[in-house]
N, C-alpha and C positions, 0 to 999 in steps of 0.2 A: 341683391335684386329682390324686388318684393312683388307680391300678385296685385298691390294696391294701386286702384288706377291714380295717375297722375293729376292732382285738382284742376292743372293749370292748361289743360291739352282737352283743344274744343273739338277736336277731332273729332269721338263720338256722337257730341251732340249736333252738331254741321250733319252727319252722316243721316242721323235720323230725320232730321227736319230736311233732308231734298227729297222732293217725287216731283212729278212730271212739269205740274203748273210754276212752279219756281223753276226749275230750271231752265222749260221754255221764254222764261221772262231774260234770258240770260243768255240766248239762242246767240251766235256768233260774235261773242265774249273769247278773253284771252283765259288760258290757265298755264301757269309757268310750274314746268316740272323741276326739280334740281336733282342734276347730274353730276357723278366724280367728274367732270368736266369743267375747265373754266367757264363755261357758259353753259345759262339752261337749256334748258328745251321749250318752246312755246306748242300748244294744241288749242285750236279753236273748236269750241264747242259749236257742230253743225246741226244736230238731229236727238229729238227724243221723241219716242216711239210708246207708246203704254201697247202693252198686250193683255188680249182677255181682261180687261181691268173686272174686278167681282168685288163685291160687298166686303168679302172675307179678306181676298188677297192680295195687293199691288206686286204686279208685276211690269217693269218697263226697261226700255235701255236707252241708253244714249251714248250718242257718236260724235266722235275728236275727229279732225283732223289733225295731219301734224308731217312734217317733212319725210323724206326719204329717207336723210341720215339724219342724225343718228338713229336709229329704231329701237323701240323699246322693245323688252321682252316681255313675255305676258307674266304678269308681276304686277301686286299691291305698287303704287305708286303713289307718291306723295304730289300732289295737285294746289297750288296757291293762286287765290282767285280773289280781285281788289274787292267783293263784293260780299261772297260766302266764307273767306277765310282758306281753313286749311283742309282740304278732304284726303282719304285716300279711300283709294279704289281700284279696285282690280281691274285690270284695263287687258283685253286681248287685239293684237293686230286682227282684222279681219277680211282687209283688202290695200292692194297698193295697184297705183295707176303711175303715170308718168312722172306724175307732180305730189306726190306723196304717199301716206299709209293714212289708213284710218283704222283706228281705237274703238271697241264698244265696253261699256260696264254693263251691266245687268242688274237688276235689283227685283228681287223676287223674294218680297215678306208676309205678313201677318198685319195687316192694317190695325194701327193703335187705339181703334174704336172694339174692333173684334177681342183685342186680347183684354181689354180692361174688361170686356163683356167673360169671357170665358172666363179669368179670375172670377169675376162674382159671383158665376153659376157653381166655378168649384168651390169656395166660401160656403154657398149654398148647403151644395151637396155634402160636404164634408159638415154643417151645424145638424145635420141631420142624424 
């Protein structure tokens, strides 16, 4: 087993490339989980939410639907979507009602304008 990431696994780059506007474009979309199960699990993507959005930081989440049973546990889970590919995402139940549970992820980073900006100040500071 080595620390070297895999070339061929898009995972990471899917993960970077979603924030809010892509994924509302994708708003009640299927995402098929796979389970030790003969059969998947389906979640529809219902809701995304940006909070505080800033300059500096994206912060948003977004909400699954998905059945009563099977229920996932709150757990990294692998997500397959006809459009974005392969994600995973840490997914928490956060409510269940008659006809199902719903899922949120969270995503709470450093927006890739800000850190390329911070790199070149510390460049900066450090040619000094």
């Amino acid at each position: 087993m080595t620390d070297t990431p895999d070339p061929t696994d898009t995972t990471i780059d899917t993960l970077d490339r979603l924030n809010p506007k892509l994924l509302t474009e994708h708003l009640h979309t299927k995402f098929k989980v796979h389970l030790e199960t003969p059969e998947d699990l389906e979640l529809e993507l219902t809701e995304v939410v940006e909070h505080n959005p800033s300059p500096r930081v994206e912060c948003f989440s977004v909400f699954f639907r998905g059945p009563r049973s099977p229920q996932l546990q709150q757990a990294t889970q692998t997500l397959e979507h006809r459009a974005l590919g392969t994600i995973g995402l840490f997914l928490t139940p956060v409510a269940m009602d008659q006809t199902g549970l719903t899922y949120e992820a969270v995503f709470n980073r450093f927006r890739k304008i800000v850190s390329a900006t911070i790199a070149s100040a510390s460049r900066i500071q450090n040619d000094d």
